[in-house]
C-alpha positions as CSV (number, residue, x, y, z in Angstrom):
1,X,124.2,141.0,98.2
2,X,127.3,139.9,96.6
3,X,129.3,136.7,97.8
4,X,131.8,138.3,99.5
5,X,129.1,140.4,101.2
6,X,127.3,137.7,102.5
7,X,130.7,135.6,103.4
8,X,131.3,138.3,106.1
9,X,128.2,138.4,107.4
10,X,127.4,135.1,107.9
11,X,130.9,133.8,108.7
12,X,131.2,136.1,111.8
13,X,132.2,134.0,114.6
14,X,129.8,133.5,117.7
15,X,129.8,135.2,120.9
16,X,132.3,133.6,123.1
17,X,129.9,132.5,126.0
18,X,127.7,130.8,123.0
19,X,127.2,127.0,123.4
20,X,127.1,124.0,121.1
21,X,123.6,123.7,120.3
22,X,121.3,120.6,122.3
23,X,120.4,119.5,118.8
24,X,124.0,119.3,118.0
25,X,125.1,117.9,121.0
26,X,122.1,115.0,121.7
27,X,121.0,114.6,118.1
28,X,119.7,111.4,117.2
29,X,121.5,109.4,114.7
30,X,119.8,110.8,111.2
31,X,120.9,115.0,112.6
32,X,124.0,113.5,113.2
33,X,124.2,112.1,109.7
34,X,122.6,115.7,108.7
35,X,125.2,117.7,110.8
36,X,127.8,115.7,109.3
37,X,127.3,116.4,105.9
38,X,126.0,120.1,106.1
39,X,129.2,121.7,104.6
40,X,129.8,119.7,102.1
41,X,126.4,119.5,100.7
42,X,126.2,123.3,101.0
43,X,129.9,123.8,99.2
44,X,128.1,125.7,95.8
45,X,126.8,128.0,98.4
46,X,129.7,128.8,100.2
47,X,132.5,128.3,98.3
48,X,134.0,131.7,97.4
49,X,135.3,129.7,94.0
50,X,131.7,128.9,92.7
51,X,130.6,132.1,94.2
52,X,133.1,134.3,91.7
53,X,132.5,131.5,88.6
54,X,128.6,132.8,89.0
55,X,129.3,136.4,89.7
56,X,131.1,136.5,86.3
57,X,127.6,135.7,84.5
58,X,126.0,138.7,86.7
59,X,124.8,136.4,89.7
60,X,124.9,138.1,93.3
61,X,125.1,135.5,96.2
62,X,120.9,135.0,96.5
63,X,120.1,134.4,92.9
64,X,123.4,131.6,92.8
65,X,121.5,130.2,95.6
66,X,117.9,130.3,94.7
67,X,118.9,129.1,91.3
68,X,121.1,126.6,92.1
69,X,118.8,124.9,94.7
70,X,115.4,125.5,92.2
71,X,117.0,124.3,89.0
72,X,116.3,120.9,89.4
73,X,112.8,121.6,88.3
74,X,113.5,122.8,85.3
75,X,113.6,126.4,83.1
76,X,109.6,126.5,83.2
77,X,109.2,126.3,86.7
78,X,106.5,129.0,88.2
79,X,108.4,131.4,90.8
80,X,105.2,130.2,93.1
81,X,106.7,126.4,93.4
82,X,110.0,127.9,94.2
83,X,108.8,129.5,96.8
84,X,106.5,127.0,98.4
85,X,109.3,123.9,98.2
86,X,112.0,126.8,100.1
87,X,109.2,127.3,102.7
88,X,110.8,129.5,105.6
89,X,111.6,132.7,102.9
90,X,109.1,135.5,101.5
91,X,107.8,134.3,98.4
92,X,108.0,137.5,96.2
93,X,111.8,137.6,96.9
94,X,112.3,133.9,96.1
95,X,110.0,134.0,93.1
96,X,112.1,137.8,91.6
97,X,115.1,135.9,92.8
98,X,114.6,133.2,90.5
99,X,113.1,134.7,87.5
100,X,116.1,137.2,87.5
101,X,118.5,134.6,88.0
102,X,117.3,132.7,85.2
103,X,117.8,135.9,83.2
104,X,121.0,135.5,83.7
105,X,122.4,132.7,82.2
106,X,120.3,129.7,80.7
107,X,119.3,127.1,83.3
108,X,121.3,124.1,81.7
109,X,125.0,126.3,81.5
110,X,124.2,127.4,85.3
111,X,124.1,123.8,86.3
112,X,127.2,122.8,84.3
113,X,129.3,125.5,85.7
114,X,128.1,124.8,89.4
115,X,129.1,121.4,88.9
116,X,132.5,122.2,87.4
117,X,133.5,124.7,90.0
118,X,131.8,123.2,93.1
119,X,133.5,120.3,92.3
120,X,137.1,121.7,91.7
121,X,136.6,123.7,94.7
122,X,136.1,120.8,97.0
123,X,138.9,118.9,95.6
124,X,140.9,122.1,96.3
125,X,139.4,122.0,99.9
126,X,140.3,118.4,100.5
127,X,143.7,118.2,98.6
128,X,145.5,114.9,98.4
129,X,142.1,113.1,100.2
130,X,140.2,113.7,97.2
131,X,141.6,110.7,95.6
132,X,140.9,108.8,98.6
133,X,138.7,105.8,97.6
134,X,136.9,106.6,100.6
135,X,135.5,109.6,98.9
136,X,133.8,107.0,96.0
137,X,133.0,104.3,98.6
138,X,131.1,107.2,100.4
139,X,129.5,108.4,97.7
140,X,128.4,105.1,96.8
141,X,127.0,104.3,99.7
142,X,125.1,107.7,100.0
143,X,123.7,107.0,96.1
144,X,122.6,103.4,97.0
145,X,120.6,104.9,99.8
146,X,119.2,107.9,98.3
147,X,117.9,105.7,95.2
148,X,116.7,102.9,97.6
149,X,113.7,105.7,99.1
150,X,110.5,106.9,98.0
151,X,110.5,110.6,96.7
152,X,106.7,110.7,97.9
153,X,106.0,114.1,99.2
154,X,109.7,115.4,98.7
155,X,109.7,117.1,95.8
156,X,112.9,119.2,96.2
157,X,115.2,115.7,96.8
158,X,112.9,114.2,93.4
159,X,113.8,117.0,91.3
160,X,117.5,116.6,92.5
161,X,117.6,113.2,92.0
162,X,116.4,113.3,88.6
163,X,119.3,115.1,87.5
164,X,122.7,113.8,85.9
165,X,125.2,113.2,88.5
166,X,128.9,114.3,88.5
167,X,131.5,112.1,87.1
168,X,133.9,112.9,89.4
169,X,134.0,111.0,92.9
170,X,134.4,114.5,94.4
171,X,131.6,115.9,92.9
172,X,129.6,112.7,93.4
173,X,129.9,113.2,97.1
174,X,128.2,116.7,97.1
175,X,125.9,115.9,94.9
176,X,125.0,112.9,97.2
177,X,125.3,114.8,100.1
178,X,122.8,117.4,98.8
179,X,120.5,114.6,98.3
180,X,120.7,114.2,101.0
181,X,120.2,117.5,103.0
182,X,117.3,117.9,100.7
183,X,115.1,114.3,101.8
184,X,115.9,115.6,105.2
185,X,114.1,119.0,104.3
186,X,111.1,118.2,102.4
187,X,110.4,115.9,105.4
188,X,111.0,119.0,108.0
189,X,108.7,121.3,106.1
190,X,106.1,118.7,106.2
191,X,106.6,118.3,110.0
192,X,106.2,121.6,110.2
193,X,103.7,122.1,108.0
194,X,101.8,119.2,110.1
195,X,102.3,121.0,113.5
196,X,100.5,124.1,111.7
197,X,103.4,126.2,111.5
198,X,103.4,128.9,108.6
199,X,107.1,129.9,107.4
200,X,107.7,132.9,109.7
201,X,107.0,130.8,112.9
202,X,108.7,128.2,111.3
203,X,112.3,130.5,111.2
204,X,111.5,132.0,114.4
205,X,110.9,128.9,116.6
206,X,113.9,127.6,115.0
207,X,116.7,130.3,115.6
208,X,115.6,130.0,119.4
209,X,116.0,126.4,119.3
210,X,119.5,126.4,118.2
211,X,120.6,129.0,120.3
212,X,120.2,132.5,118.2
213,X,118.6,135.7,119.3
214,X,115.0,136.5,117.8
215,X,115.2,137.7,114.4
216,X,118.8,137.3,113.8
217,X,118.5,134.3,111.6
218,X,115.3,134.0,110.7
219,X,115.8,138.1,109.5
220,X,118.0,137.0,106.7
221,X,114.8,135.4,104.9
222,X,113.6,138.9,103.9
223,X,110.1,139.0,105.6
224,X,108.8,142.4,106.1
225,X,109.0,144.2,109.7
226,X,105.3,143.7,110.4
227,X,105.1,139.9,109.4
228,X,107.7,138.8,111.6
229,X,106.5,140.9,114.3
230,X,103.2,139.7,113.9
231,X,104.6,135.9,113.1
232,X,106.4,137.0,117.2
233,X,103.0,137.8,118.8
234,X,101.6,134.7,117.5
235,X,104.2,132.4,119.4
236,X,103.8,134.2,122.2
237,X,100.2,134.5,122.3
238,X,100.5,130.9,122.1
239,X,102.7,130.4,125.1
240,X,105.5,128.9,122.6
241,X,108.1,131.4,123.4
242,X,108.3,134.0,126.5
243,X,108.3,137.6,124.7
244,X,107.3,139.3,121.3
245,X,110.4,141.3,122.1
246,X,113.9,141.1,121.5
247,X,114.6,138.9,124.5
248,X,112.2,136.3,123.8
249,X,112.9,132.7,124.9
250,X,111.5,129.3,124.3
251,X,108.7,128.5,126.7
252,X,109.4,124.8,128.0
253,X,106.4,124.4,125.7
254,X,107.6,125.7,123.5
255,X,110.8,123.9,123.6
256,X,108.9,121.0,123.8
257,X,107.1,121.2,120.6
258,X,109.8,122.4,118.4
259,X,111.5,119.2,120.0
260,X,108.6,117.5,118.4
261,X,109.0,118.7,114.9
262,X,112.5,117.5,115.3
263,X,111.8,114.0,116.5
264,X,109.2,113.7,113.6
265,X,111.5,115.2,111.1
266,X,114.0,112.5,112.0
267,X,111.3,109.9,111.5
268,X,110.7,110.9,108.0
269,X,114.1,110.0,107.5
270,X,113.7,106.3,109.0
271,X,114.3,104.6,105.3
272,X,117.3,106.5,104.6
273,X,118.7,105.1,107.6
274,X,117.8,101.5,107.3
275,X,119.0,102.0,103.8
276,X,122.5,102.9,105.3
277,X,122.3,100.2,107.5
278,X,125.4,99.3,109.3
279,X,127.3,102.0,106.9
280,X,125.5,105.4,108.4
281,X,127.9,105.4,111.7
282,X,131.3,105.4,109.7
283,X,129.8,107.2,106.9
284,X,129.1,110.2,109.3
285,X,132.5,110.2,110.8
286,X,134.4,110.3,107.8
287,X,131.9,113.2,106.4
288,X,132.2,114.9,109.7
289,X,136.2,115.0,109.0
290,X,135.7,116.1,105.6
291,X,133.7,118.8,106.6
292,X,135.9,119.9,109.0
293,X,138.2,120.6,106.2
294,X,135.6,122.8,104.7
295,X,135.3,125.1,107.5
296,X,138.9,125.0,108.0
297,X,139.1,126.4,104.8
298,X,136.7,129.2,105.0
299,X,134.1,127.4,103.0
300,X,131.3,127.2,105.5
301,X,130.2,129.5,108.5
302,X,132.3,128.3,111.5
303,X,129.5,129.2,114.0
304,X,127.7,126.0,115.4
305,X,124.8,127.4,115.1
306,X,124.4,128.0,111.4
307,X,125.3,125.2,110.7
308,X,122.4,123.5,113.0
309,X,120.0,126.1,111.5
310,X,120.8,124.9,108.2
């Protein structure tokens, strides 16, 4: 799938009777700090810039992804511990994904042009607010916290934070910003992991959470027919959601566990939010504005519930 492919699929816009998400709307404050920062952590994904800057070096829109995000760990990494740190997608694909991609261009030029472009994309995105000292005060403030925490049992944010940082303030705020996305999700896979979840009940119970229809989310993490089906009859076997079928529901139990994941995922964010401190409630507005730019733009899906789904 190219990125211009996968731009108009995923930035169709939602139904018009579809709502703001709950998790959205009553997140506690480490989702809201999560929400906030969502597009512009995810700007090398979606920008169409960085997109076109990869495709010139033969990279279709899942192999910029899957090597962008798996980099971090370095040329050598087995396709297995792609695949196990991504969690929710079919291993084989991530693990071809990212041998091919590294086919494609040597691992240390990748991450050098993804910096350059992501970065001069997003100061195209924000335009005369990119040299807004607020954009280096946030990005401060985001560094100081993401160096303050453990990277104990999150080894996507460790391999991440390992890595030089952009010079630029600009690029210093996505790169903090992806930090920070990426503490958040080692500590949801764990949750889910802990609640005994394997990685097609995992997509499954979230789509329904935030508000899709079965299958239409969690179908763009290339599981075969049968293992989502049979990942389906599990939940409802379990009384977690209402149907196998195509109008399946959460359960209130099943709304009420899923609930659960979330509170404990926000728990294993509890030191990144006494790291921020008294900063993390006007650090999340002024990301929220900048990221409003971004799907002003076109540079991230304007339906709610992508962006909850992350």
């Amino acid at each position: 799938m190219d990125h211009a492919e996968a731009v108009r699929m995923f930035f169709a816009p939602a139904p018009d009777a579809t709502m703001i998400p709950a998790p959205v709307t009553d997140a506690a404050p480490a989702r809201s700090l999560r929400d906030a920062l969502e597009p512009i952590a995810m700007h090398d994904v979606w920008s169409s810039r960085v997109g076109d800057a990869l495709a010139a070096h033969g990279h279709d829109f899942f192999s910029g992804y899957v090597t962008g995000r798996g980099g971090p760990f370095g040329e050598d990494a087995p396709p297995e511990l792609i695949a196990a740190t991504f969690a929710v997608f079919e291993p084989d694909f991530v693990g071809s994904t990212w041998t091919r991609g590294r086919a494609l261009l040597p691992l240390e030029p990748f991450q050098a042009l993804r910096d350059m472009e992501t970065t001069a994309s997003l100061r195209e995105v924000l335009g005369a607010d990119a040299d807004d000292p607020a954009i280096a005060h946030t990005a401060d403030v985001l560094e100081e916290a993401v160096d303050a925490v453990s990277g104990a049992g999150r080894p996507l944010f460790s391999a991440l934070r390992a890595r030089p940082r952009p010079a630029d303030p600009v690029g210093r705020l996505w790169r903090a910003c992806d930090l920070v996305r990426e503490h958040r999700g080692d500590g949801h896979v764990a949750a889910c992991v802990a609640a005994g979840l394997d990685p097609v009940r995992m997509g499954i119970l979230a789509e329904l959470w935030v508000g899709y229809p079965i299958g239409e989310y969690s179908g763009t993490r290339a599981w075969p027919q049968e293992a989502a089906a049979a990942g389906a009859r599990s939940l409802a076997d379990d009384g977690l959601i209402t149907t196998a079928g195509p109008d399946a529901a959460l359960t209130a139990a099943g709304r009420a566990f899923r609930d659960g994941i979330e509170a404990a995922t926000d728990a294993s964010q509890d030191a990144l939010v006494e790291a921020l401190g008294t900063d993390l409630e006007p650090v999340t507005e002024r990301l929220a504005g900048w990221s409003a730019r971004c799907v002003e733009a076109g540079a991230f899906p304007p339906d709610a519930r992508k962006r909850a789904a992350g």
